[in-house]
N, CA, C and O of each residue as an XYZ file, in Angstrom:
84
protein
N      -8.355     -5.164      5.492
C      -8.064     -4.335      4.309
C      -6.659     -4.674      3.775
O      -6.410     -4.783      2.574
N      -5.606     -4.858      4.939
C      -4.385     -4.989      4.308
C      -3.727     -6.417      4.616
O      -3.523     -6.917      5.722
N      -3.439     -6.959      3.306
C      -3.616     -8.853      3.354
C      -1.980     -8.862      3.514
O      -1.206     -9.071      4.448
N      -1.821     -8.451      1.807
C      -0.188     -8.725      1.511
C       0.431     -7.176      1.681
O      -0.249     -6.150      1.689
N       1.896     -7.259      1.814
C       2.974     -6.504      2.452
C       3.116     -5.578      0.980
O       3.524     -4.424      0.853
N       2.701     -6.382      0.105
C       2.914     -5.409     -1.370
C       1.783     -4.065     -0.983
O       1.936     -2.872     -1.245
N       1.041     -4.498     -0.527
C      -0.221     -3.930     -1.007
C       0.123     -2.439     -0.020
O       0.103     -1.376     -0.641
N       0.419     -2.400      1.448
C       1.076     -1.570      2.229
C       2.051     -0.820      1.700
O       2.438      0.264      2.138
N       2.643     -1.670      0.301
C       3.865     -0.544      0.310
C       3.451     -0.082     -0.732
O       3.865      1.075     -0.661
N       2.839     -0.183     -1.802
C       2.049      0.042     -2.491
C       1.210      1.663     -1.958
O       1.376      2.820     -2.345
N       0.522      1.209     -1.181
C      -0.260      2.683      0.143
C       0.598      3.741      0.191
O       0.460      4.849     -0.327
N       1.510      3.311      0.861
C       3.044      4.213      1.543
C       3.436      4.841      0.215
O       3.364      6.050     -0.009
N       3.784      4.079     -0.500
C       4.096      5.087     -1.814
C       3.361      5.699     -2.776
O       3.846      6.299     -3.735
N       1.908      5.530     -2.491
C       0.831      6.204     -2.900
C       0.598      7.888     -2.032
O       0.303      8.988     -2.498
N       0.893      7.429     -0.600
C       0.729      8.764      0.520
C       2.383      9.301      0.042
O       2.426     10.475     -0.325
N       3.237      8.807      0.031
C       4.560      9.659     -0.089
C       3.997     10.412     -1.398
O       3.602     11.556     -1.170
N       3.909     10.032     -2.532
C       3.942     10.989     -3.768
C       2.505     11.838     -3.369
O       2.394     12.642     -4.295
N       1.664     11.989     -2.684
C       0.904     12.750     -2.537
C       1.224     13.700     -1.503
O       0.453     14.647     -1.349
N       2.311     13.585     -0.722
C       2.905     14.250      0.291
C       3.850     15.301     -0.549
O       3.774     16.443     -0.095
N       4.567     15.181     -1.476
C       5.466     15.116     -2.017
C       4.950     16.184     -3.243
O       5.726     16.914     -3.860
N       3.709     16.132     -3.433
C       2.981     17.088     -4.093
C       2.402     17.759     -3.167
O       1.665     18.703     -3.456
């Protein structure tokens, strides 16, 4: 599922702003 390092941080800052809400 997870190829490139973008794509992880990409995730991470997808779960932070949903945390965050």
């Amino acid at each position: 599922m997870l190829h490139c390092s973008k794509e992880v941080g990409a995730i991470s800052i997808t779960f932070d702003s949903f945390e965050v809400r």
